[in-house]
C-alpha positions, 0 to 999 in steps of 0.5 A: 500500500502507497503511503501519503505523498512525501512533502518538499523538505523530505524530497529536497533531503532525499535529492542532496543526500543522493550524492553523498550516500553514493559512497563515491569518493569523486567531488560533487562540482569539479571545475578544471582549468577553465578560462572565460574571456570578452575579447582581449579581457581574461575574466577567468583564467585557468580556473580549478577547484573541487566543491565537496558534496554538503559544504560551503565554498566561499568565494571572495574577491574585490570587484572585478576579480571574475566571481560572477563570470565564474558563476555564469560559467558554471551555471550555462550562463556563458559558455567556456573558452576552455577547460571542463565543468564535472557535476555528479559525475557527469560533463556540463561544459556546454550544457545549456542553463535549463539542463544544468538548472534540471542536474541539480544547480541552482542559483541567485544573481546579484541584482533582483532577478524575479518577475516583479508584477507577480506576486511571491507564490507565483514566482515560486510556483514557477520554479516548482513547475519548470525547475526539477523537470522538463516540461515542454509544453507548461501547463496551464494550471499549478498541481496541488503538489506544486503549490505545496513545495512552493510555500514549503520553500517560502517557509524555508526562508520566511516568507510565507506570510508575504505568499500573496505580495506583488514582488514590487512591493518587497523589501530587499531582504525579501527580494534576496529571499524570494530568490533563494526560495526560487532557488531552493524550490528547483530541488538543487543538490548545489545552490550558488549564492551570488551576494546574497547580503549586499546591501543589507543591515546586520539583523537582516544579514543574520537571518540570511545566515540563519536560512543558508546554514538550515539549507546545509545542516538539515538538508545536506545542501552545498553552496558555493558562496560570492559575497564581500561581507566577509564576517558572513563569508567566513562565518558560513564557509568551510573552505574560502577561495580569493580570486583577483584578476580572474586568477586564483589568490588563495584557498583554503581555511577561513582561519589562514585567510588574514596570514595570507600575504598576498591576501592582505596585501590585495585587501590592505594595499602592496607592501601591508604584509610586512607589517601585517603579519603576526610576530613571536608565533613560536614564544609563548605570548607575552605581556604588552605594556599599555600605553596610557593615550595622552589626552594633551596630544593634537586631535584631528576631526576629519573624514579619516578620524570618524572612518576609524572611529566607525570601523574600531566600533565595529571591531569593539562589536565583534570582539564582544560576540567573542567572534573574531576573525583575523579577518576584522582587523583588516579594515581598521589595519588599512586605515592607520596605515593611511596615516603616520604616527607622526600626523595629527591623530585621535585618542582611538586611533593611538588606542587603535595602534596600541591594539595591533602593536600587541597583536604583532606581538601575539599579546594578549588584547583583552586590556587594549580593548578595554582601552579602545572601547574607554576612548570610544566612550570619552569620545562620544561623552566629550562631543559637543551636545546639539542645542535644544529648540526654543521651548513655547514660553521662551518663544512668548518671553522673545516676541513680548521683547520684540513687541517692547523694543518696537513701541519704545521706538514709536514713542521715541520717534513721536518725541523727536518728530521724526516717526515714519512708518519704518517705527509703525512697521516694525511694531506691527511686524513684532504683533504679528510675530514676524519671523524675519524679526527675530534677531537681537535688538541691537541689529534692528533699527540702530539710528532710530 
């Protein structure tokens, strides 16, 4: 006897787990020197690496490095110059985007890719109906099976309740998540994520997070990851790849990201590495003298002195979370670089200094950062507070005044014979609360 019909969360594990229950040793992706180019532009250069089947392959890179084209390669967007694209065991070098998208790949683009005067569930549906198999001639009506793994996939991401919203009138977040949803609704054993938290704020980048580490860890699904938000980057992968030029720049562990010298000097300018580098690995970590920042020296108020002081808050944050990266240190590391130490400088950026000093030395930093969050907070306290608007009787108490000095100048005039209607206009100017009025009395009508 048949039992129900399996529902999409147990279809999509069933579908990733094939792979990996095989028993074969062979990768699930397996790129091999693969080179993409527009003319004389090499945008992929003899690219190679392997994807293991439920993981997370983070790719990074500045813009331009060829991430994207690589994505469009893998995915049939744009065919390869040269070199060979393997996925579960079969070749998909010239297979067309349809044919690869139905072998199990999925993947988001950068910007909105959705149909926007649809609603969400529409969108959905379509992946659902054309993803996972091939349907010649569509039909004109969505099985009740379809419409069950479609809101499936928006659970999967939350957006069940925003099911019946025309696409226009998402947020963002939601659009980025409609398209992991429509992804995710194909059944993919591989899902390539091309950024998908640009442009979004913290709390925003950690449900997405949240929604990609379900994906892996209860579905078994790999990803193959873009993204320039590196804490994210790092924090879901299990493998990082660099890419710069088109060109491979590194892979391997998130943790030996930072050490990499031309890693950092491609983040942090040639000639970074040197001063870079952890110092002392082989000694035991030794005690760094802290330096008390003295508040007598110059203080420099400028684009570079609040870019610091935004970036070691941020620093502050994460080492609170006590998830810190090798990699958060890069932004803060490029901006004391910028600036000698013999230039006008503030409190935090000498606190700041302090702090990489002892993390050369492979020191301890609790104490450095309790220095760098003291000056963050003095900082704050000792800037100037904004002036308060007029309150409603201090308004009344300033117009009576106008009104006074206004009719004194009337009778002034009276007495002296020489009252025009300048004295008139100004009496029914302050009686009628004239704004352009209110200034100190000894700049109105001096010689009256």
């Amino acid at each position: 006897m048949q039992g129900p019909p399996k529902g999409f969360a147990s279809l999509l594990s069933e579908h990733t787990a094939t792979t990996a229950s095989s028993g074969s040793a062979a990768p699930l992706l397996s790129v091999r020197r693969v080179t993409k180019s527009f003319g004389a532009l090499v945008a992929v250069n003899k690219m190679s690496f392997d994807i293991e089947p439920g993981t997370v392959f983070g790719i990074g890179g500045p813009n331009g490095a060829g991430k994207t084209t690589m994505f469009d390669v893998i995915s049939g967007v744009q065919p390869a110059n040269s070199g060979e694209i393997v996925f579960d065991g079969q070749v998909i070098t010239k297979k067309s985007p349809h044919e690869i998208c139905h072998a199990g790949i999925a993947r988001t683009f950068q910007l909105n890719a959705a149909f926007e005067t649809m609603t969400v569930m529409e969108n959905v549906l379509i992946s659902t109906h054309h993803g996972h198999d091939p349907h010649e001639i569509p039909s004109m009506v969505f099985q009740r099976g379809e419409r069950r793994d479609a809101l499936e996939a928006l659970e999967m991401v939350g957006l069940q309740n925003r099911a019946d919203a025309v696409v226009s009138s998402l947020t963002l977040m939601e659009q980025k998540l409609l398209m992991i949803a429509s992804a995710i609704a194909t059944r993919p054993k591989l899902l390539l994520l091309d950024e998908p938290v640009g442009g979004l704020i913290p709390r925003e980048i950690s449900h997405v997070e949240k929604v990609i580490e379900h994906l892996t860890e209860t579905h078994g699904m790999s990803v193959i990851l873009i993204e320039h938000v590196m804490r994210f980057l790092i924090g879901l992968s299990d493998e990082v790849m660099i890419m710069n030029y088109g060109e491979k720049l590194y892979q391997g562990s998130a943790e030996g990201l930072a050490e990499d010298a031309k890693v950092v000097e491609v983040y942090l300018g040639e000639g970074a590495s040197a001063q870079y580098k952890k110092k002392g690995k082989s000694g035991a970590k030794s005690a760094v003298e802290i330096d008390v920042v003295d508040p007598g020296q110059d203080e420099v108020d400028d684009k570079w002195s609040r870019d610091v002081t935004a970036a070691a808050r941020q620093l502050v944050r994460m080492h609170r979370t006590g998830k810190l990266y090798p990699i958060d240190f890069i932004g803060l590391q490029k901006l004391l670089d910028a600036r000698s130490e013999d230039e006008k400088s503030t409190r935090v950026s000498r606190a700041a200094r302090g702090l990489f000093d002892a993390r050369m030395k492979g020191a301890s930093l609790d104490q450095h950062f309790e220095l760098l969050e003291r000056m963050l907070d003095e900082q704050h306290k000792s800037r100037p507070k904004p002036k308060k608007p007029a309150s409603a009787s201090d308004l009344e108490t300033k117009r009576a005044q106008l009104i006074e000095d206004a009719a004194r100048r009337v009778l002034s005039a009276q007495e002296g014979k020489s009252s025009d209607d300048k004295e008139i206009n100004a009496l029914r100017a302050a009686l009628m609360w004239d704004i352009a009025l209110n200034k100190d009395p000894e700049h109105r009508g001096e010689g009256a």
